[in-house]
C-alpha positions in Angstrom: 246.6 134.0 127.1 245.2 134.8 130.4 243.7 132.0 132.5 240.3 133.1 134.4 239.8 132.4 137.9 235.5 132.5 139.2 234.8 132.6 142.5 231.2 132.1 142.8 228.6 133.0 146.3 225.2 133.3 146.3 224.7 137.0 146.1 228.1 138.6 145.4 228.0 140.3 148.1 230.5 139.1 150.7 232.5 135.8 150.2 232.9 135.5 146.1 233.9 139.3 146.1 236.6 139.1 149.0 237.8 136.1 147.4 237.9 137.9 143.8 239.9 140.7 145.8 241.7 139.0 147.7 243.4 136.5 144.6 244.2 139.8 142.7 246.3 140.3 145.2 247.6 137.4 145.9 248.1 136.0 142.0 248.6 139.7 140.8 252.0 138.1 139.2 250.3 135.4 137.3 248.5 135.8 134.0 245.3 135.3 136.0 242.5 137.1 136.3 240.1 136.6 138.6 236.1 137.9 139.0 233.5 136.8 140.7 229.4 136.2 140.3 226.6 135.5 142.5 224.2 132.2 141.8 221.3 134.2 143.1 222.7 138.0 142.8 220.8 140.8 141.8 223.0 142.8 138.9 224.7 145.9 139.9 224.0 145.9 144.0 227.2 147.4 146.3 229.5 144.7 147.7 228.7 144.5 151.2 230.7 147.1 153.3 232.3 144.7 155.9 233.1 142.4 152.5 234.7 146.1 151.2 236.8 146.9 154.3 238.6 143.8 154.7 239.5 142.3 151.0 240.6 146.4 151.0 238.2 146.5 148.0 237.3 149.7 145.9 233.6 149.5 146.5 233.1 152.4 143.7 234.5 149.6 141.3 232.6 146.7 142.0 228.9 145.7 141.2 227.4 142.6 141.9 226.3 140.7 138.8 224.3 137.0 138.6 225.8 134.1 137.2 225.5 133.2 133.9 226.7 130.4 131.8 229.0 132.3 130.0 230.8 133.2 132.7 231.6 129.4 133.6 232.4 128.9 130.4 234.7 131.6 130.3 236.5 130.3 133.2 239.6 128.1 133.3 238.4 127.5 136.9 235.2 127.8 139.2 235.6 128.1 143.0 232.3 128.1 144.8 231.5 129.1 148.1 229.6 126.1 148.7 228.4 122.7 147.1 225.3 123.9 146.7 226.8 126.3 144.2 228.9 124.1 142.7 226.2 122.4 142.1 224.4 125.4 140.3 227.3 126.2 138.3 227.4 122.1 137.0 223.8 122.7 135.8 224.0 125.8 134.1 227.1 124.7 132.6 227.6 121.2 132.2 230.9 121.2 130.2 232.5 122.9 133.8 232.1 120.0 135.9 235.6 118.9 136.0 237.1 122.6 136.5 234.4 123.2 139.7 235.2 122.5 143.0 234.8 124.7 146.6 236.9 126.7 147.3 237.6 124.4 150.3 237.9 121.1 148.4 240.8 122.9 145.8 242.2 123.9 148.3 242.4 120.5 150.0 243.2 119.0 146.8 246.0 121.7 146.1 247.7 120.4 149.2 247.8 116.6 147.9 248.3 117.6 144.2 251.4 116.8 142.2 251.7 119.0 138.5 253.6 116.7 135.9 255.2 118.3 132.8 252.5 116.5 130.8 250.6 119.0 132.5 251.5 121.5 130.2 249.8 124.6 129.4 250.1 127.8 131.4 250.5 127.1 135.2 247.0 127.2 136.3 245.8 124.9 134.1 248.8 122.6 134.9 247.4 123.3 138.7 244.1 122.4 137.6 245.2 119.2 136.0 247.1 118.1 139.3 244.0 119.0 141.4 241.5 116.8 139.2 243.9 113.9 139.2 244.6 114.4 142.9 240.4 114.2 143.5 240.5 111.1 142.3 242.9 109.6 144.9 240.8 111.1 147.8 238.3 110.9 150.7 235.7 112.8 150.2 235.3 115.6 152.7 232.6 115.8 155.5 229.2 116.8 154.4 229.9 120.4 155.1 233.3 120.5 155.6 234.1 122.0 151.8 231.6 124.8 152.4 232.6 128.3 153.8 230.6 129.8 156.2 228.7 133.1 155.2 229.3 136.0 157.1 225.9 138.2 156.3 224.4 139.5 159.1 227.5 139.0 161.1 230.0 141.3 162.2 232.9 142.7 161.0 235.3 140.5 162.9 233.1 137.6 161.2 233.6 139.1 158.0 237.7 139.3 158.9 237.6 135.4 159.5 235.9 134.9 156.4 238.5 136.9 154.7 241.4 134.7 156.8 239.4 131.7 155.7 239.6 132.7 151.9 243.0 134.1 151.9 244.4 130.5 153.4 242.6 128.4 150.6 243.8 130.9 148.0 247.5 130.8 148.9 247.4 127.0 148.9 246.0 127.4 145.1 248.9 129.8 144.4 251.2 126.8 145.9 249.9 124.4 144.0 250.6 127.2 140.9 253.7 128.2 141.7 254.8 124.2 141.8 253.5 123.9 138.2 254.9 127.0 136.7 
């Protein structure tokens, strides 16, 4: 059974498609797959072309597409660029409140988290597991400090710390999977 990964942005242009690209990559040797939606996308625009050059995307293959409930409901996990999106994803899909975080605030938790063998289930669901029981134990963040910055109308260097941004949150998720597989 495969586990599904959904990063979520507002238009799936930029920051939910470099992180879609960038954790098939990264969790290419996982039974994951990861996609990726926009909460205010238009379906079937071209990822932006900064987005394309540095998650080394194959723009031909990708098309935006607007979230739906199904696809939260599909997901074993929902990263969101922003709490504002989380927050979208919650109300369009109540039953994914406890597998929605930022991509930021996993990531934070991922670092703190501890999986258990009564865990179970495939790794990323024994990741998940951790990561909900470590949110319990913590702080909340900032106001702000779990959102990632958008890069639209920035350059391409913005879009490449973006990317950096996204790739360090994603690898401490594969940590935190790794440690539970």
């Amino acid at each position: 059974m495969l586990d599904r990964v959904l990063f979520v942005c507002q238009a799936n242009m930029c920051r939910s498609p470099m992180a879609e690209f960038l954790a098939r990559r990264l969790l290419a040797d996982l039974p994951v797959v990861a996609t990726s939606a926009g909460t205010d996308a238009v379906d079937g625009a071209p990822m932006h072309p900064y987005a394309v050059e540095v998650a080394g995307a194959d723009a031909a293959a990708f098309r935006t597409r607007r979230l739906r409930p199904e696809h939260l409901t599909a997901a074993t996990l929902v990263l969101t660029a922003t709490r504002r999106q989380r927050s979208v994803c919650t109300a369009l899909a109540p039953a994914a409140l406890g597998r929605a975080f930022t991509l930021h605030q996993f990531a934070r938790l991922a670092a703190a988290a501890t999986p258990t063998a009564a865990d179970g289930g495939t790794p990323l669901r024994a990741a998940l597991g951790a990561a909900v029981r470590a949110r319990g134990r913590m702080q909340p963040a900032a106001p702000g400090a779990d959102d990632l910055w958008d890069p639209i109308g920035g350059s391409p260097a913005d879009f490449r710390r973006c990317a950096e941004e996204i790739e360090r949150s994603i690898r401490s998720v594969l940590t935190l999977i790794a440690t539970a597989a």
